[in-house]
C-alpha positions as CSV (number, residue, x, y, z in Angstrom):
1,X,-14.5,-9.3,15.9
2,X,-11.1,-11.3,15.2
3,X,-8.9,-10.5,12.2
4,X,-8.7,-12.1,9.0
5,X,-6.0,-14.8,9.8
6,X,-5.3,-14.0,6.0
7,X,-4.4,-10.5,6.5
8,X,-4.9,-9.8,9.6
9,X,-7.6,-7.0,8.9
10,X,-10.4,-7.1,11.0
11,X,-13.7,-8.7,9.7
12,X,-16.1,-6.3,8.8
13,X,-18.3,-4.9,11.9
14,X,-21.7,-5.0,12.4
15,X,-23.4,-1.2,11.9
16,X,-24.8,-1.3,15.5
17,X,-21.4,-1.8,16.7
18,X,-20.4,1.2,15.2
19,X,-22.8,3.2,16.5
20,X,-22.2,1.7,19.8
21,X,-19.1,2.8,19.8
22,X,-19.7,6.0,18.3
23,X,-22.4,6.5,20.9
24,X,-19.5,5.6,23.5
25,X,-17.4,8.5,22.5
26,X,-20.1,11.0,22.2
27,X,-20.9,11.1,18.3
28,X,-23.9,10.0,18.2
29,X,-25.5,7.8,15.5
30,X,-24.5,9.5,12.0
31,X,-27.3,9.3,9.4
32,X,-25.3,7.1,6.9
33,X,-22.4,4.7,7.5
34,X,-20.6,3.1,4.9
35,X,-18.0,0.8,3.7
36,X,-15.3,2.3,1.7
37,X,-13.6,0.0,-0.5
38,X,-10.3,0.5,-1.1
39,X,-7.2,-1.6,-1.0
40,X,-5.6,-0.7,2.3
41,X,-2.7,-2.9,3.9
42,X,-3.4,-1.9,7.5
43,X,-6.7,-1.1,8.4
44,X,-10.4,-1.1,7.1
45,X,-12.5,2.3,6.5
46,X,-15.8,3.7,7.2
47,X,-17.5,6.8,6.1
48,X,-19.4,8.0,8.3
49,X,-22.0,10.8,7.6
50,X,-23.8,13.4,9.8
51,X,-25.7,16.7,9.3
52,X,-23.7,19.8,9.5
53,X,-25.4,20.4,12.4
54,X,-24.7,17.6,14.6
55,X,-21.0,17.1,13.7
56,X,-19.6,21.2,13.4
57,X,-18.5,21.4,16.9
58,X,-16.1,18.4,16.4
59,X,-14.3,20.4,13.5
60,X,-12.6,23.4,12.8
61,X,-14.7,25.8,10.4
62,X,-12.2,25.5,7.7
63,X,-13.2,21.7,7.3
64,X,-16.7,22.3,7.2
65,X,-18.3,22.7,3.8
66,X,-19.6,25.9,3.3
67,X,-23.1,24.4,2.3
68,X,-25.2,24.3,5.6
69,X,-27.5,22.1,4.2
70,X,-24.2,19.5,3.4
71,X,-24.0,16.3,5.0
72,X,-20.5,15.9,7.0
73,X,-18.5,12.9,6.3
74,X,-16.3,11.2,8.7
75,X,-13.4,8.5,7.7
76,X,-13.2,6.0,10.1
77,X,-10.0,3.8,10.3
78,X,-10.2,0.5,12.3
79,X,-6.5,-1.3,12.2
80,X,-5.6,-4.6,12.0
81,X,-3.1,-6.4,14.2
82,X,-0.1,-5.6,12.6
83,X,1.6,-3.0,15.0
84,X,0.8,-2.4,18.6
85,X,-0.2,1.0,19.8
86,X,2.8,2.5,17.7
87,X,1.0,3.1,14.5
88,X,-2.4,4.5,15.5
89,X,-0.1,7.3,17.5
90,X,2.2,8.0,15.6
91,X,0.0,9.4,12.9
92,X,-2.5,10.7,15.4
93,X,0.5,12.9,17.0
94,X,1.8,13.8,14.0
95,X,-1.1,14.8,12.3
96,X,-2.2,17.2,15.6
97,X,1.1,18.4,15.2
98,X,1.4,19.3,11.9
99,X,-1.8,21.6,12.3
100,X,-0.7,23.3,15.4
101,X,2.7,24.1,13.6
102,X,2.1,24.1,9.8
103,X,-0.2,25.1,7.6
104,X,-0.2,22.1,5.8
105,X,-3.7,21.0,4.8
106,X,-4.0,16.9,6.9
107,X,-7.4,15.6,7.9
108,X,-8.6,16.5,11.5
109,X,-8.6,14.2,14.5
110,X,-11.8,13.8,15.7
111,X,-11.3,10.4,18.0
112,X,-9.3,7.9,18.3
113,X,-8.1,5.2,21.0
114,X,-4.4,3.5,20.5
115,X,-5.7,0.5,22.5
116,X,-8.1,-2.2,22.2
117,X,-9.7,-1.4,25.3
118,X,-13.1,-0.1,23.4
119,X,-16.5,-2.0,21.4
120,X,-14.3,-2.5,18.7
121,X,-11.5,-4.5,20.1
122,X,-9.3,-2.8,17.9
123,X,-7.4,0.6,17.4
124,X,-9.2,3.2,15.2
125,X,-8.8,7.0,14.6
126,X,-11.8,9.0,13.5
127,X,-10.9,11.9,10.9
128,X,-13.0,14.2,8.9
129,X,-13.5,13.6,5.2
130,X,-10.6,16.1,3.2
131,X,-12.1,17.4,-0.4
132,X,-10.6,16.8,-3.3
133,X,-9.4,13.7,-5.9
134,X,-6.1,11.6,-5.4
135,X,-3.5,12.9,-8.1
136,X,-3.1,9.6,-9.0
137,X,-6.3,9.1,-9.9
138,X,-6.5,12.2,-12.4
139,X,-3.0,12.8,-13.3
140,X,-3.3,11.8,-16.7
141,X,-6.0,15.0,-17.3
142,X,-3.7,17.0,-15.5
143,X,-1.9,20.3,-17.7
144,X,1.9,21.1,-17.5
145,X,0.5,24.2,-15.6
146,X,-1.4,22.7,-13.3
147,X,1.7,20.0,-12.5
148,X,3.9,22.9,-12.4
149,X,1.4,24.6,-9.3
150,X,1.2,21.3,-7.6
151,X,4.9,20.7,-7.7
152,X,5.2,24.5,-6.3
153,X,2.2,23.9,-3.6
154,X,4.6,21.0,-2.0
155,X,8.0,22.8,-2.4
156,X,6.0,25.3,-0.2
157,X,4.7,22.5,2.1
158,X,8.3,20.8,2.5
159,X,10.3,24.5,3.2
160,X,7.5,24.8,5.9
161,X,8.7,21.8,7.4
162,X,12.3,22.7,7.2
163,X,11.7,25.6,9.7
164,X,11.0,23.0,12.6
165,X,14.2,20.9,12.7
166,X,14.2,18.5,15.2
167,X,16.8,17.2,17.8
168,X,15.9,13.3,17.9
169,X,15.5,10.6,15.0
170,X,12.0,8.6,15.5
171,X,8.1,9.5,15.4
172,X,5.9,11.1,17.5
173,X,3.5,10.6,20.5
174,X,1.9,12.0,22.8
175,X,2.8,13.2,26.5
176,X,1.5,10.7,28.6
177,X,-0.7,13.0,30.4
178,X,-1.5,15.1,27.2
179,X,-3.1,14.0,24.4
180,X,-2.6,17.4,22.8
181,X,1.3,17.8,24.0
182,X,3.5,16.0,21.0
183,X,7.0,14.7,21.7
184,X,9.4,12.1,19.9
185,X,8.6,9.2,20.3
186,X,9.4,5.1,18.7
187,X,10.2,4.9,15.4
188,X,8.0,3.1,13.1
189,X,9.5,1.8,9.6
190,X,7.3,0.0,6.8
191,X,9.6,-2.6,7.0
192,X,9.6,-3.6,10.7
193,X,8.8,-7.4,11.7
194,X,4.9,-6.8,11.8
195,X,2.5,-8.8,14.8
196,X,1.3,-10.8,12.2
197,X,4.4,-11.8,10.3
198,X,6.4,-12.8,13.3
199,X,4.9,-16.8,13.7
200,X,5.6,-17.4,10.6
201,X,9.5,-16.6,10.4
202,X,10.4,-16.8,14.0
203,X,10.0,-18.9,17.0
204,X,7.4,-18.2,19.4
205,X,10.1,-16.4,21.8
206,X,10.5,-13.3,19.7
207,X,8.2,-10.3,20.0
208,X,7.5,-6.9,18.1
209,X,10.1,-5.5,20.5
210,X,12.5,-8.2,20.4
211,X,12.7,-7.9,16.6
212,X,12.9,-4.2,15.8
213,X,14.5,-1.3,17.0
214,X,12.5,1.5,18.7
215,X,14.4,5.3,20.0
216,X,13.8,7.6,19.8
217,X,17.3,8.2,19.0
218,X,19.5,11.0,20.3
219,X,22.0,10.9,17.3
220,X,22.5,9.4,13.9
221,X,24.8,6.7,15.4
222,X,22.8,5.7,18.1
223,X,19.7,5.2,15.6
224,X,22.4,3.1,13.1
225,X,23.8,1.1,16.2
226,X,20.3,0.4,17.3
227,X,19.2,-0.7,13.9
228,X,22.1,-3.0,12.6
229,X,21.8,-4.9,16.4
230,X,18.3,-5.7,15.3
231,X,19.2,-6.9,12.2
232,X,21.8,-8.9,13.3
233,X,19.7,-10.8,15.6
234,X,17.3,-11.1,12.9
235,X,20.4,-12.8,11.4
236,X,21.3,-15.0,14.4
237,X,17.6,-16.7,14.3
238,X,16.6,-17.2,10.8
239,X,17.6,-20.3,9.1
240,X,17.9,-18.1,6.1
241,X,20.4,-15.6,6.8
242,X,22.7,-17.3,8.9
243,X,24.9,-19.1,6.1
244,X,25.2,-15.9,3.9
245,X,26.0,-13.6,7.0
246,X,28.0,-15.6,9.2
247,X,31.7,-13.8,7.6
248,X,30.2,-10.6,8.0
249,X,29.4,-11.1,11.4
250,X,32.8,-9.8,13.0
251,X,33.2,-7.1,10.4
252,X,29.8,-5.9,11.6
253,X,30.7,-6.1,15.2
254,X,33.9,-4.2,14.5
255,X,31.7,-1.4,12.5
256,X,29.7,-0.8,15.5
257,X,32.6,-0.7,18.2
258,X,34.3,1.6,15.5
259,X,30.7,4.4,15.3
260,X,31.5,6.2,18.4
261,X,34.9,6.8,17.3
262,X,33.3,8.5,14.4
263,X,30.5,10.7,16.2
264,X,31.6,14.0,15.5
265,X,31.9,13.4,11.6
266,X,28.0,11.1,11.7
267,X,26.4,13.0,13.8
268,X,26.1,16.6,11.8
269,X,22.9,15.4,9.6
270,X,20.1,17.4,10.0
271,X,16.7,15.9,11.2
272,X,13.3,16.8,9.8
273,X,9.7,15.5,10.0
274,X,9.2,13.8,6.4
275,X,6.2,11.6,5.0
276,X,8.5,9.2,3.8
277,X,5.5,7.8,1.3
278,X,4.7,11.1,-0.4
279,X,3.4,9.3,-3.9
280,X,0.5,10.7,-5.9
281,X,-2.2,8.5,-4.2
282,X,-0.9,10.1,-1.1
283,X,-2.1,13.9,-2.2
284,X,-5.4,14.9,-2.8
285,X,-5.8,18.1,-5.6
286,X,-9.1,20.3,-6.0
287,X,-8.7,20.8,-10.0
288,X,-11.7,24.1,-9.5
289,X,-9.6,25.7,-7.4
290,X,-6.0,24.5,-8.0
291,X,-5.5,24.0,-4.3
292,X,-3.7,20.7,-2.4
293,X,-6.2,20.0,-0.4
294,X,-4.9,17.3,1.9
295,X,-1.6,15.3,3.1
296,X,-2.7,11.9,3.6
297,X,-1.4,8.7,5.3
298,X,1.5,10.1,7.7
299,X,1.3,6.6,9.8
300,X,5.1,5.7,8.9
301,X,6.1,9.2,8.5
302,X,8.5,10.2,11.4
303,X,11.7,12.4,12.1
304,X,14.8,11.5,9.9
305,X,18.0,12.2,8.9
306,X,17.2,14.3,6.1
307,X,18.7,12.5,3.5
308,X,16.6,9.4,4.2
309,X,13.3,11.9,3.8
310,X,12.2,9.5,1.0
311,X,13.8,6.1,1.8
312,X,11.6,4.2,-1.4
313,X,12.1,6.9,-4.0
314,X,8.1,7.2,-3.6
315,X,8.2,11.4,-3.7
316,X,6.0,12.5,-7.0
317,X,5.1,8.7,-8.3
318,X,1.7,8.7,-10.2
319,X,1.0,5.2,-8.5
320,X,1.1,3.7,-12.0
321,X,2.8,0.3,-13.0
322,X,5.5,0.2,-15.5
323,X,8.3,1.6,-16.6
324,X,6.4,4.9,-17.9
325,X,5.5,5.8,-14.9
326,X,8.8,5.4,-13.5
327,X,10.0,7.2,-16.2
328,X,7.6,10.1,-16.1
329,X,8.3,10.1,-12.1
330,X,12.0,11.0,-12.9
331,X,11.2,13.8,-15.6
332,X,8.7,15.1,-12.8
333,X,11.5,15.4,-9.6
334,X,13.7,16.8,-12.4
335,X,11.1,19.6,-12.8
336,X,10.5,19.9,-9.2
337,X,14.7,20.6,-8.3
338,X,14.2,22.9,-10.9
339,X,11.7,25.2,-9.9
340,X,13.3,25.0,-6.0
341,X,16.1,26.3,-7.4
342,X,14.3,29.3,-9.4
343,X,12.3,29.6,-6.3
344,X,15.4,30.2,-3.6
345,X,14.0,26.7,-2.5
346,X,17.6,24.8,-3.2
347,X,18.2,23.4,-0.1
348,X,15.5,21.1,-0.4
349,X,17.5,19.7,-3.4
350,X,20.6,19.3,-1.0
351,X,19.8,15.3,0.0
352,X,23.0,13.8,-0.2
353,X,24.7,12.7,3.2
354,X,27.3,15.2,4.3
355,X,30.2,13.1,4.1
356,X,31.2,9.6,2.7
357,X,31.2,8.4,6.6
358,X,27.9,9.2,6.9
359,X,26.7,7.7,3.8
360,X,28.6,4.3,4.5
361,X,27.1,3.9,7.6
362,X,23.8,4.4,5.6
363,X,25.0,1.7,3.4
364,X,25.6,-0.7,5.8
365,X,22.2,0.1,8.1
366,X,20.2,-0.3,4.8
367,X,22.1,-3.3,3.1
368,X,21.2,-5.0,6.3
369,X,17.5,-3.9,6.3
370,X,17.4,-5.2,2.8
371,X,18.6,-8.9,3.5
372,X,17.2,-9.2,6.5
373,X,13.2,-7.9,6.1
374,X,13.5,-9.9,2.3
375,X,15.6,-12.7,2.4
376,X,13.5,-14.6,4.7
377,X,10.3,-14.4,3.0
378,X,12.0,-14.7,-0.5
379,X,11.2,-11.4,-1.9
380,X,13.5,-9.5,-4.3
381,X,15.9,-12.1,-5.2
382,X,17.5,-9.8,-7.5
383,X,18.4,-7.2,-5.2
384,X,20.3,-9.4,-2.7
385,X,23.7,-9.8,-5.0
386,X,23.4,-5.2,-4.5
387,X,22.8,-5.1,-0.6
388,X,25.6,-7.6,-0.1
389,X,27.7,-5.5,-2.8
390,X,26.8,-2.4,-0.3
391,X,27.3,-3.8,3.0
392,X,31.2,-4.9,1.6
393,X,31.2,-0.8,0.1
394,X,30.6,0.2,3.9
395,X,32.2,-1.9,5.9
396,X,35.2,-1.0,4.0
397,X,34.9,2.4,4.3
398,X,35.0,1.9,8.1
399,X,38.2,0.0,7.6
400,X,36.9,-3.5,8.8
């Protein structure tokens, strides 16, 4: 099956190739198999449901439900063509990772191929189905108790990932004679130049590789140096961008020849494995036992400097519209610094960069990230007079 040429989602699949494939990898047909319909930007989903039986060697005990009669539901994610390979691994590795070093409650792996090499002609990952409601979806019902244990259940969660620091900026993979050995791998951002996008803002010469960066990154300065080169070819191509960034060209190149002089004062920010898109919908809650009981979507999560562990302010957002919500979000990370602090959880409050070096060349990376992903396909008009207000703040701070 092709994708949409709308969306670039696959159309949906036949049920007998499903279960071809399912019978390829050794699952068997499942009793049930089902569309879930949900608004999802990169894939499509399945649920896929076997007896208890038939599916418990596949899965740890703990994700079993306790009634042996109980059906077991599968999630089955089939992606579209918007990033090759990168994506599918990334939150494959992660996710094994996270429960061989956390306890953090993610769904299990059960399969999944990072090629289209299979009946599907597409990447997929096969998890198990993680109990529980989406906060977003119940929030309103929720007490200032129960908002107060959830808030305390992820200050847990994020100290946990504090004692693994990491010595390289990117995301994970696997060892490429190990699928169950995790290492750094490419980065993967949310706003990269997706597959899909690419025709339609650029000639037919540029590529996924030629239009983002990758790393992993050994230091903060190599993964800024890497990114503002990609921008600025983004730049040098796009009808769009090459007016308005043309004077800043020089200053930029002088800013990059200038980062290596300025390694020992950018390169002291610790790096951490964060979400990056840890919003309500993102967290599933059991309101019978007050319990998280699942992390979800950790396909653009990766290894970060830590003050860029939630790049879109997404950390605690009830996934609400309006200016309430956003409101309410505020009053809510307010809270949450709060009860770090009572907790002997403060330096999970400490996000700011270490030094104003640091931060400018964080102004200038992101400045550049924000003209160049939204100028081109005229989104967020009234931001561009701020990132070009930014990228002047940094490139002065560099003296260029």
């Amino acid at each position: 099956m092709g994708a949409s040429a709308n969306n670039s989602l696959p159309e949906p699949f036949p049920e007998e190739t499903i279960v071809s494939l399912l019978e390829a990898i050794g699952l068997g047909r499942p009793a049930f198999i089902k569309p879930l319909t949900v608004t999802a930007a990169f894939h499509i989903i399945y649920v896929l449901t076997y007896p208890r039986d038939a599916i418990a060697h596949r899965l740890r005990p703990d994700s079993l439900p306790s009634d042996p009669s109980s059906g077991v539901d599968l999630i089955l994610r089939i992606s579209g063509d918007h990033v090759p390979r990168i994506k599918t691994e990334n939150e494959t590795a992660i996710l094994t990772w996270l429960r061989e070093n956390t306890s953090i409650p993610v769904p299990d792996v059960v399969a999944f191929d990072v090629t289209t090499a299979n009946i599907l002609g597409h990447e997929y990952q096969i998890t198990n189905r993680c109990p529980g409601e989406a906060i977003s979806d119940i929030y309103d019902t929720l007490s200032p108790t129960q908002l107060d244990s959830i808030l305390l259940q992820l200050m847990h969660m994020l100290a946990e990932l504090h004692q693994h620091p990491f010595t390289e900026i990117g995301g994970l993979s696997f060892s490429p004679d190990n699928t169950t050995t995790t290492t750094v791998g490419p980065m993967l951002d949310e706003h990269f130049w997706f597959i899909c996008d690419i025709p339609h803002y650029f000639p037919p010469t540029e590529t996924f590789t030629s239009l983002n960066y990758s790393g992993p990154f050994a230091t903060f300065t190599a993964y800024v140096t890497a990114a503002v080169n990609s921008y600025v070819h983004v730049a040098s191509i796009h009808p769009s961008l090459q007016a308005p960034l043309h004077p800043f060209l020089p200053r930029i190149a002088a800013f990059l020849a200038a980062l290596p002089n300025h390694a020992s004062t950018l390169n002291t920010t610790p790096i951490y494995l964060a979400h990056k898109d840890l919003h309500f919908a993102n967290i599933l809650y059991d309101t019978a036992t007050d319990r998280i009981t699942a992390i979800l979507d950790w396909e653009f999560a990766g290894t970060v400097p830590y003050p860029q562990w939630d790049p879109v302010r997404a950390f605690l957002w009830n996934a609400k519209p309006g200016k309430e919500s956003f409101d309410e979000k505020y009053r809510l990370r307010d809270r949450f610094w709060e009860l770090c602090h009572e907790n002997g959880k403060g330096f999970l409050a400490e996000t700011a960069f270490g030094n104003e070096l640091q931060e400018s060349a964080h102004l200038v990376r992101n400045s550049l990230r924000g003209i160049t992903t939204n100028v081109p396909k005229e989104l967020h008009p009234e931001a561009v007079e701020k990132w070009f207000k930014d990228l002047e703040t940094g490139l002065q701070a560099f003296g260029v």
